[in-house]
N, C-alpha and C positions, 0 to 999 in steps of 0.2 A: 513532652513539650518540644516544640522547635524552635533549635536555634536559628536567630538572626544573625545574620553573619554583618560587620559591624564597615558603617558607608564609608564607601572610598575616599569621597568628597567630606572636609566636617561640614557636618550639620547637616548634609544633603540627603534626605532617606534613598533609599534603591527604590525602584518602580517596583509594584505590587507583581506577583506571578501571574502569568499572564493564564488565565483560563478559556477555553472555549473550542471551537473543532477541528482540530488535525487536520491536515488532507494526507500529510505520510501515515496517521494510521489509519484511516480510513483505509487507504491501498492497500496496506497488512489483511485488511477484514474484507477488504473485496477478494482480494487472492486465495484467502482461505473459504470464505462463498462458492468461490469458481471451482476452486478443488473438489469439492464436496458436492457441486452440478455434475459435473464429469465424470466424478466417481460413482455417484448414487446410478448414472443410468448412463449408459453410453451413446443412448438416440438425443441426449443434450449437448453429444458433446459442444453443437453448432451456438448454442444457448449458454456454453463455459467460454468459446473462444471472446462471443459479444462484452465477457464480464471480466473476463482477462484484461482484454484493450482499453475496460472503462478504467478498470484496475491501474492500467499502465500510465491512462494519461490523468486521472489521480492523482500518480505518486509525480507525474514531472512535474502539477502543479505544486505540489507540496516539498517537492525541491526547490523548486522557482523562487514560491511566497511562505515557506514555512520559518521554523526555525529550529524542526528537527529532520536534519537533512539526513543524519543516521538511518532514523525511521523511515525516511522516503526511498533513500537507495533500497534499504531493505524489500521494501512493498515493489521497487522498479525490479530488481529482480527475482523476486517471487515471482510477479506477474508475467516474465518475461519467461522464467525458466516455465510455466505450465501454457505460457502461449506456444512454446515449440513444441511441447508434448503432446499438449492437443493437434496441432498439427502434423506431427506426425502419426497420430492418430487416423485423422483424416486422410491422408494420402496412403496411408496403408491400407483401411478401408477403402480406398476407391480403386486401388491395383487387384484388388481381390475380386 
């Protein structure tokens, strides 16, 4: 059973927990998508950068308007640390 933790205000109940869709984790799950595009096959890499940057601007909304901003930085640099990789990916293959 959980506890309720007992109102600030007397008599005023606290607002219900608020349910319904992330955009910081969504960002988390797009990051880990794009990982797994890149990884599975290297002719995606072009196909992981498009899903990084969805990823990226994602998690700024979810910084913006969320209210797990944890979650979002997280996903902002996830997506950021595999957008440089991918890219340096890319420019290694094209020197070659």
């Amino acid at each position: 059973m959980r506890r309720v933790s007992p109102p600030i205000v007397f008599r005023v109940a606290p607002p219900p927990p608020r349910r319904g869709f992330y955009w910081s984790t969504a960002s988390i799950l797009i990051s880990i998508v794009g990982a797994l595009i890149s990884i599975a096959n290297r002719g995606l890499i072009v196909v992981g950068v498009v899903v990084f940057v969805t990823g990226l601007i994602v998690g700024v909304v979810g910084w913006r308007s969320g209210i797990r901003k944890n979650r979002a930085a997280i996903g902002i640099i996830l997506n950021a640390a595999n957008l440089i990789l991918d890219s340096g990916l890319l420019i290694s293959a094209a020197s070659r």
